[in-house]
N, C-alpha and C positions, 0 to 999 in steps of 0.2 A: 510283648505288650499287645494288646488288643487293639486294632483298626476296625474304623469306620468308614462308609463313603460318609461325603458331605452334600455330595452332589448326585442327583439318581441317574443313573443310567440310561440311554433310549431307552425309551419303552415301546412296545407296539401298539397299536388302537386300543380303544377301552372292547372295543367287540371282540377282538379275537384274544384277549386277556380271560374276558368273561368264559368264554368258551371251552380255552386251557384249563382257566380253572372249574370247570364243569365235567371237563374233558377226566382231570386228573381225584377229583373225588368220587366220581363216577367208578372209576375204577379200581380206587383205594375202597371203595364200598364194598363191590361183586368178592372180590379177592379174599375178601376175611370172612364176610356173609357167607359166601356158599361152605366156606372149611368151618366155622363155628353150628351152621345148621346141619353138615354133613352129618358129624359129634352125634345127630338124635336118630340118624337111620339105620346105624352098625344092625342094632337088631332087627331090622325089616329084610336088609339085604343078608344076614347069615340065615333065616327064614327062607327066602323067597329062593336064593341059590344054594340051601342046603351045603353051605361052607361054616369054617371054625371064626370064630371071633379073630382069632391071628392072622388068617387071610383075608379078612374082610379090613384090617390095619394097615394092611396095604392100600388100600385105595387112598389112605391118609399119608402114608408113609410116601409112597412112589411119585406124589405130588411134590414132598415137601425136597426131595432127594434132588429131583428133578431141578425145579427152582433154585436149590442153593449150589448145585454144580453150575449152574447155566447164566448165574445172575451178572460174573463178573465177564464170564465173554462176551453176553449177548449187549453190555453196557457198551465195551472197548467195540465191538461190532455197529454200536449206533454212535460211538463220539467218531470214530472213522470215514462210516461209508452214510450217514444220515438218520438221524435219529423219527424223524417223519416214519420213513418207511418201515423202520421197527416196530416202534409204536402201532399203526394201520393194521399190520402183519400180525402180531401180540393179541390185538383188541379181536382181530376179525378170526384167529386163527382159535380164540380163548372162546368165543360165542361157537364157532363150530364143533368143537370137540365137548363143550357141554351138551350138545345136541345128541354127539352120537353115545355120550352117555346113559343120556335119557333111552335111548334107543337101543343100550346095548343088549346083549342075549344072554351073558356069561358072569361071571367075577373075574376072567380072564379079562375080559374086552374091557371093561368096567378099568382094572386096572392100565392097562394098554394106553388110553385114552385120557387116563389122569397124570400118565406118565406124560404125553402130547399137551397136556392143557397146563402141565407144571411149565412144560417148555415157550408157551404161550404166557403162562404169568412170566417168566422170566424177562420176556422182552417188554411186558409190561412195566416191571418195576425195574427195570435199566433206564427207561427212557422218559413217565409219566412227572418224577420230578423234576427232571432235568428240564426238560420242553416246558415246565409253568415256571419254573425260575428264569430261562433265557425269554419269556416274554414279560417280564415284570421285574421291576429297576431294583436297585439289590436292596432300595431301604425299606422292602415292602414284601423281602424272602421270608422275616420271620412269619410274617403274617399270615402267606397263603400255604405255606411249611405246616402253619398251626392248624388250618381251615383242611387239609389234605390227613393230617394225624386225626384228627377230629372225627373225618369222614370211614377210618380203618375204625376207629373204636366204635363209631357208630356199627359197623358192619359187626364187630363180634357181642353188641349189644344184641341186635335186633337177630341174628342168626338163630340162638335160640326158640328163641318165642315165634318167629317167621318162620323158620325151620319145622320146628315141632307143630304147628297148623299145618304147613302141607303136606308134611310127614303122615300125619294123622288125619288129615282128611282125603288127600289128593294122590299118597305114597312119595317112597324116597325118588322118584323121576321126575315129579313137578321140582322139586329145588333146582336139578339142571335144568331144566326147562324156562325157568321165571330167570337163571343165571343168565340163558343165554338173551331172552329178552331186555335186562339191561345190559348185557352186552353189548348189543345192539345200537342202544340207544347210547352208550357210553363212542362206540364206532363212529356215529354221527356227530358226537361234540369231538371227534379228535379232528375230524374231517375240515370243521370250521374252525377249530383255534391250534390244532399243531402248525406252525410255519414251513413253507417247504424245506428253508435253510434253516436251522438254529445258528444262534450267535456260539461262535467256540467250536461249531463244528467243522472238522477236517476232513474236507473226501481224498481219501488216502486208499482206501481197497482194505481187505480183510488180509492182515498179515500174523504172525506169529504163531501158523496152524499147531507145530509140535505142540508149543506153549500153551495155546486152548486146552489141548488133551490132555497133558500134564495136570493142567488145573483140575479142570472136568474128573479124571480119576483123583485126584488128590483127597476134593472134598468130597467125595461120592464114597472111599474107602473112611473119613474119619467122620464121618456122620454115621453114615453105616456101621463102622467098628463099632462105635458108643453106643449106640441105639441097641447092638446085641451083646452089651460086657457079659451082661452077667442069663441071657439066657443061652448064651455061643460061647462054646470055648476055643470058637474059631474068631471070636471078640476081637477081642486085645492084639490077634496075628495082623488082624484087618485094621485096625486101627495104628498097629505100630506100622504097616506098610503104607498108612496116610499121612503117617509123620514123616518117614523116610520120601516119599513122595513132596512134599513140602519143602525138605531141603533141597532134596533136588530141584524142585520148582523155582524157588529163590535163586539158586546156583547160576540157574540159564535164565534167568531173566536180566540179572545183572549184567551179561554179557549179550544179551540180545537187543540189535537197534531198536525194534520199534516194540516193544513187550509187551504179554498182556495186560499187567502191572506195571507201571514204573516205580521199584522201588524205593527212588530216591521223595516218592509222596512219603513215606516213613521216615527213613533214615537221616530228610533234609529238614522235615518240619514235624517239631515232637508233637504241637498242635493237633494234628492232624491224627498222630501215630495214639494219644493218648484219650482223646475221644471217640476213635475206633474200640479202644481197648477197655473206655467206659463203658459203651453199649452193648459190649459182649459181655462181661462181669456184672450190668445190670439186667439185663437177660436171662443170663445164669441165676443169677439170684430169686428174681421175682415170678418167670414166667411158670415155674410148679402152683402158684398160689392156688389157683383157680381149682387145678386137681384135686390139689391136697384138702383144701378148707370144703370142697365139694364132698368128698368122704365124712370127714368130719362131722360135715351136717347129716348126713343119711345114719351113720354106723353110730354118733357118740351120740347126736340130739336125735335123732331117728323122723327124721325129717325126709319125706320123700323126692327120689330125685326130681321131679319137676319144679317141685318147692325148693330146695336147694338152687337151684337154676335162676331162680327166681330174684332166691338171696344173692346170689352173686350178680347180679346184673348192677348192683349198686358198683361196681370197680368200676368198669368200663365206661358206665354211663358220667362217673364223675370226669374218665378221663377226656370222654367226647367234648363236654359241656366247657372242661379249663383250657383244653390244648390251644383251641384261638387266643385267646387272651395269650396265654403264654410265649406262644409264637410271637404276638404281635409287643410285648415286651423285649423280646431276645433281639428286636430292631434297635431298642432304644439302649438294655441293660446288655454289659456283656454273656453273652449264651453260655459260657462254662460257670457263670456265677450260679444261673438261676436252674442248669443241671443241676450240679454241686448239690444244690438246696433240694431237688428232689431225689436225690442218689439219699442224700441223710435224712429226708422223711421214708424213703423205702426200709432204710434201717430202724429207722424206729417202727413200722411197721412189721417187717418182720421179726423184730422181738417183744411187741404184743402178739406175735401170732405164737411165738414160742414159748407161753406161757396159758395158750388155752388148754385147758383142764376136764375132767367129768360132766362140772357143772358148770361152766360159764356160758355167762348169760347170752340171747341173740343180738343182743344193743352191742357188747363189746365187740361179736365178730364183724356186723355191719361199720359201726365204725370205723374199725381197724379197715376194712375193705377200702372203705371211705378216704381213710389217709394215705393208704399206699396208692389208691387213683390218684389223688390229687398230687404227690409226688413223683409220680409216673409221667401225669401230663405235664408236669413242670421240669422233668426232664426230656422226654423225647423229641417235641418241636424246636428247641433250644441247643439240644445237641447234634439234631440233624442240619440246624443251620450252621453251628459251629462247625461242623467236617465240611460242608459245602463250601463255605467261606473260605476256608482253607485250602484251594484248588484251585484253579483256574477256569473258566467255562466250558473251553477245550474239554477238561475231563471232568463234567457234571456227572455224566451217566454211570463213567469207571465207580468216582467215589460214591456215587449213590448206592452203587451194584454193591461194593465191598463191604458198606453201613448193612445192606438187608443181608449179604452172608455172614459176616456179624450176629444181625438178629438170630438168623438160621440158628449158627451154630451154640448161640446161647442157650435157646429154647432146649436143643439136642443135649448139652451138657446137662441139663436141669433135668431133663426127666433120664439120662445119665445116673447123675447122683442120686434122683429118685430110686431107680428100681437096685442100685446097689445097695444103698440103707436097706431099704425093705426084702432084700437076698438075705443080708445081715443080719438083721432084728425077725424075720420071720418064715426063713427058708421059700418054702415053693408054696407058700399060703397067698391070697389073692389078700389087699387090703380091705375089701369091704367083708372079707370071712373071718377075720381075724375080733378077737376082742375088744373091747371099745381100750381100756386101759392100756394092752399093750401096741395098740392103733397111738394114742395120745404122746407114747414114749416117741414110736418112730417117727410121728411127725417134728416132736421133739429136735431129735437127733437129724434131721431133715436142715427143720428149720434155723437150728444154728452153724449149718455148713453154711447156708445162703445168706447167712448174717457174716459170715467172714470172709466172704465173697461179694458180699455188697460194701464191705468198709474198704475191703483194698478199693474198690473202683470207687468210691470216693476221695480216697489217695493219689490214686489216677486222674480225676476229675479236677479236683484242686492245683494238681502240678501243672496243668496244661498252663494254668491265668497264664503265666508270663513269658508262654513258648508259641500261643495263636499267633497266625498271622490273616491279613486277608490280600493276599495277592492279587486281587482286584485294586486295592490302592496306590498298588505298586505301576500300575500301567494308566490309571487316569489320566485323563486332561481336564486343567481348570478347575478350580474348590481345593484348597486343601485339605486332608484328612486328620481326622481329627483323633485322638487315644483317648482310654480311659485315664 
């Protein structure tokens, strides 16, 4: 059954609140801006350095590799030895290495640096929510949870359209450049609202080095495996050694005192184990949308890609505009409900998208875009408080870490099943070369994988009602807590 506090928690001053929370959208901004605005330079930088479009995928790949190996030590490293100094280190270390971006000489260095600045968002997103939840009382997580999602979708809103002006007027080194300026300014808001001490946190020292490594290779081998099934037939070798990696990660952690994981956050509360496993299956499902319907508009409406760009900016923006609101619901309603309810609007979106045709019309794709935002934002604030809730404060940053490898590896599985459909239905043809008709089939066949991958995580989603807990209610003093 679902708990509530009744009573809020310390809180800290309204100033150094404001500031966290300045601190933590600020940074939920840079993080998605610079990667959604990155998207418009491929062609300036395989131009300027005389590289293939495949190497130049790196500079997006080596980021994302980077962050999803890094997310879950560099958490268990700030609930440890101090989340402050992660945080500072993250924010100050993510504005320098955008610099030396801007700066760089090569596609070599270019990558090198994005590989350093994944390692920099990592310490970012370990420790950014963590640090605005332990200064704002728990009955008011949903809300800055919401205001924080808000702030990412505005980033992959405005990236585009931000992106492609200094792209095209100023070249792809102005985007590092203005990154590392809010950088900056985001450094300054950690400076005033991160706390020296977070509540929950334990200085304990950096322990369970094996176990880091283990991790680290684990999911660096099954992101990577996926990411080349089908154009490596060294894929699947790579990928089955991140499964075998996995077991054995599980294996030693259960017997390891202080681990990088504590298993038993799964195995003791399904709560917990089962809105992890929505956010990955909702992931999976949804995060092709963008690609796919992007194609779509250039190859079947013959709509230019700036203009397609354009049209898609209708998702993200709906999801900036609801996640507050939503958030700020998941305080009052319980957060697996009002998931739930967006896990089944992404389904019903994804099978209007499985039905667009030769001629359907631009109203039906905008709306459909339109519905699976707004289902998106009525899941995501909701089920991030739901998993946080479900911890202790102690491990804010662990479970925060584990939700964005989640996200990681959802997005990986999705363009995964992408280019294995498209191996299947069209051999070594690129989708924008192929025929509009049999472009329509593979989306097709696409889009009803991700339909059967968003009903089970709705399965998932609904199971959890009666298995959440909030282990904060468990250690109160004074107020009883109250259930649904």
């Amino acid at each position: 059954m679902y708990h509530y506090r009744k009573s809020e928690a310390p809180g800290r001053p309204p100033k150094e609140r404001k500031a966290a929370l300045r601190m933590t959208m600020t940074t939920a901004f840079i993080t998605t801006f610079m990667g959604s605005a990155l998207n418009l330079s491929v062609p300036a930088m395989e131009t300027e350095f005389r590289v293939s479009a495949a190497t130049v995928g790196w500079v997006v790949t080596a980021f994302t590799l980077s962050v999803a190996a890094l997310s879950v030590p560099m958490g268990k490293i700030a609930d440890s030895t101090g989340r402050r100094r992660v945080l500072l280190l993250g924010i100050g270390s993510f504005a320098l290495f955008s610099l030396c971006c801007a700066f760089s000489g090569s596609i070599r260095t270019v990558i090198l640096f994005r590989v350093l600045q994944g390692v920099s968002a990592s310490m970012i997103f370990a420790t950014n929510n963590a640090i605005l939840l332990s200064v704002f009382p728990y009955t008011e997580h949903g809300r800055v949870l919401g205001l924080s999602v808000a702030a990412t979708y505005t980033g992959l809103s405005a990236g585009p359209v931000i992106g492609g002006f200094l792209n095209g007027t100023f070249g792809w080194r102005s985007i590092f450049l203005v990154t590392c300026g809010i950088s900056l300014v985001a450094l300054a808001f950690a400076f005033a609202g991160a706390p020296k001490r977070s509540a929950g946190t334990a200085r304990k020292g950096i322990s369970d080095v094996p176990g880091n490594i283990l991790y680290i290779a684990m999911i660096t081998a099954i992101l990577y495996g996926m990411s080349s099934l089908s154009v490596s037939p060294r894929g699947k070798w790579i990928l089955g050694t991140g499964i075998l990696l996995m077991l054995l990660f599980g294996f030693r952690e259960t017997r390891t005192e202080d681990p990088v994981i504590r298993m038993s956050m799964f195995s003791r509360d399904a709560g917990f184990t089962l809105s992890n496993l929505a956010a990955l299956l909702n992931y999976a499902a949804t995060f092709a949308i963008s690609y796919l319907v992007s194609i779509y508009l250039q190859v079947v409406m013959g709509y230019s890609s700036r203009t397609a760009g354009l049209i898609l900016i209708f998702m993200p923006l709906v999801q900036a505009a609801f996640s507050p609101l939503m958030g700020r619901l998941s305080d009052r309603i319980p957060p697996y409900k009002l998931a739930t309810g967006g896990m089944i609007l992404c389904v019903a979106g994804l099978a209007l998208f499985s039905r667009l045709g030769m001629k359907t019309p631009l109203w039906y794709v905008i709306m459909t875009l339109i519905l699976v935002g707004f289902g998106f934002a009525l899941f995501s604030s909701p089920n991030t408080n739901a998993i946080l809730r479900s911890v202790s404060d102690a491990e804010y940053s662990v479970a925060n870490s584990i939700l964005s490898t989640m996200r990681t590896a959802g997005q990986g599985a999705a363009m995964a099943i992408v280019t294995i459909v498209v191996g299947l239905n069209l051999g070594n043809a690129a989708l924008t070369e192929t025929t509009p008709r049999l472009l329509v089939l593979t989306l097709h066949r696409c889009f009803l994988i991700f339909i059967v991958l968003s009903v089970i995580g709705v399965f998932f989603s609904m199971k959890r009602g009666g298995a959440a807990r909030d282990p904060h209610t468990e250690t109160m003093e004074g107020g009883e807590p109250w259930t649904e």
